[in-house]
C-alpha positions as CSV (number, residue, x, y, z in Angstrom):
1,X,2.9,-22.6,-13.5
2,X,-0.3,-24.4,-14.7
3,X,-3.9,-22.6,-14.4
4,X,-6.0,-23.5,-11.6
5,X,-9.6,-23.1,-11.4
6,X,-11.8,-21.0,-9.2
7,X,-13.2,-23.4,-6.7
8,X,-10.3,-25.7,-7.2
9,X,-6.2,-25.9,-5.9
10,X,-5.5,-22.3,-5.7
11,X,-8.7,-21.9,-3.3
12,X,-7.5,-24.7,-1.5
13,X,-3.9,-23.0,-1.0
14,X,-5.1,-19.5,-0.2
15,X,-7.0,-21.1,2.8
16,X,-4.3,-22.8,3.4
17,X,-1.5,-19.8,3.7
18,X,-4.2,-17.7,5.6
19,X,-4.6,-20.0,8.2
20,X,-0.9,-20.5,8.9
21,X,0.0,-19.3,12.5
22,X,1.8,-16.6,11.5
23,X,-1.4,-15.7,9.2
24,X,-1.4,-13.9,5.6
25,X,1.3,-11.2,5.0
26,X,0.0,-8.4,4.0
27,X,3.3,-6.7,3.6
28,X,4.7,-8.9,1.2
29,X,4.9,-8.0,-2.4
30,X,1.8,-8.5,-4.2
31,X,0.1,-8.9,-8.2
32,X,-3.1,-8.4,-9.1
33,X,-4.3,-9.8,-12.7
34,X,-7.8,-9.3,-14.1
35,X,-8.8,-12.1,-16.8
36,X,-9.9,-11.3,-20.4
37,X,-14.0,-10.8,-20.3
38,X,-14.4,-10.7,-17.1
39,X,-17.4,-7.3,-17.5
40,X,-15.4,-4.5,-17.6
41,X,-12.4,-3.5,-16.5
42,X,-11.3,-1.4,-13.6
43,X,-10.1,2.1,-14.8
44,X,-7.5,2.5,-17.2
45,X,-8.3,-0.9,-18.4
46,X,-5.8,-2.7,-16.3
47,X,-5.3,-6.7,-16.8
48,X,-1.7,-6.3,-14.5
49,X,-0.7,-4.2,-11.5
50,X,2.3,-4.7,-9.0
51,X,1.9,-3.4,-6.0
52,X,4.2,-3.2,-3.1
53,X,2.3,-4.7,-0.5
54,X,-0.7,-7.1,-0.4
55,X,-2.8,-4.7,1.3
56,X,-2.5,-2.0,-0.7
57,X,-3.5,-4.7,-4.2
58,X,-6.8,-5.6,-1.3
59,X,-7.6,-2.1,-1.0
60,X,-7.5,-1.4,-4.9
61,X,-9.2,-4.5,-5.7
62,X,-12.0,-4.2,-3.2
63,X,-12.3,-0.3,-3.4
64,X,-11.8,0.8,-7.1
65,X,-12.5,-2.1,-9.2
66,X,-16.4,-2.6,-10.3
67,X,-18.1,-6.1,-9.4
68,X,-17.7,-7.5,-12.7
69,X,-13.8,-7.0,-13.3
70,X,-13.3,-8.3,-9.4
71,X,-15.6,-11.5,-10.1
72,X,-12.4,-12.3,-12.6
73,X,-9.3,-11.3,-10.9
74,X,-6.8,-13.2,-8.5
75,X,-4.2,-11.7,-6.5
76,X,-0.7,-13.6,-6.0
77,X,1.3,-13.1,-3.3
78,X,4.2,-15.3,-2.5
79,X,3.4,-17.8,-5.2
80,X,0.1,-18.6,-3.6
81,X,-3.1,-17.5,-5.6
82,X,-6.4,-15.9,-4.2
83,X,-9.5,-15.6,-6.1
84,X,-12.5,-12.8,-5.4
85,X,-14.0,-14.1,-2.6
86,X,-10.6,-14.9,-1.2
87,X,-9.3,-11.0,-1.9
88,X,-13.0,-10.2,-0.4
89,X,-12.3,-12.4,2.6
90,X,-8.8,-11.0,3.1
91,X,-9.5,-7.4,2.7
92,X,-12.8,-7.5,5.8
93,X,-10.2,-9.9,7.7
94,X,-9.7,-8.1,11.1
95,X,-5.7,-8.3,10.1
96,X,-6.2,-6.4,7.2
97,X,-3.7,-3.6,8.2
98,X,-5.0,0.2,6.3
99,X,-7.8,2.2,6.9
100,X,-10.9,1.0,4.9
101,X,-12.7,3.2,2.9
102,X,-15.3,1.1,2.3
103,X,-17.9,-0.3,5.1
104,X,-17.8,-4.0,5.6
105,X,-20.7,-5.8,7.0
């Protein structure tokens, strides 16, 4: 699969698949990839995790990675890509199905 930029095709598609009528699954399997020099990393220097479900890569992403290392991830779930302000949107999306830990205004 070829890169896509930021503000580019994959923003395009994430809007896309979120505003399907049966919405974003946040139960489908989900990875969660943090580019090369993007500040630092979250702990334990992750570039790749797999997680079980898409809300629990939202939670990580939103609630233990710093500012830096989140301004240069993307999260892919079901082929379809989603950049930081995408994984930001999706994780203070009423839908969003766990317990936040972290107040969103």
């Amino acid at each position: 699969m070829a890169p896509r930029n930021r503000d580019g095709k994959y923003a395009q598609e994430a809007r896309g698949q979120v505003q399907r009528p049966n919405g974003f699954d946040y139960g489908a399997p989900a990875e969660l990839f943090v580019m090369a020099g993007a500040g630092r990393r979250p702990k334990g220097n992750i570039t790749y995790k797999r997680f079980g479900t898409a809300a629990e890569a939202l939670r990580f992403a939103v609630e233990e990675m710093n500012a830096p290392a989140l301004a240069g991830a993307y999260l892919e779930v079901d082929e379809a890509r989603f950049g930081s302000r995408e994984i930001q949107d999706l994780y203070e999306d009423a839908a969003y199905p766990l317990t936040r830990l972290v107040a969103t205004d």
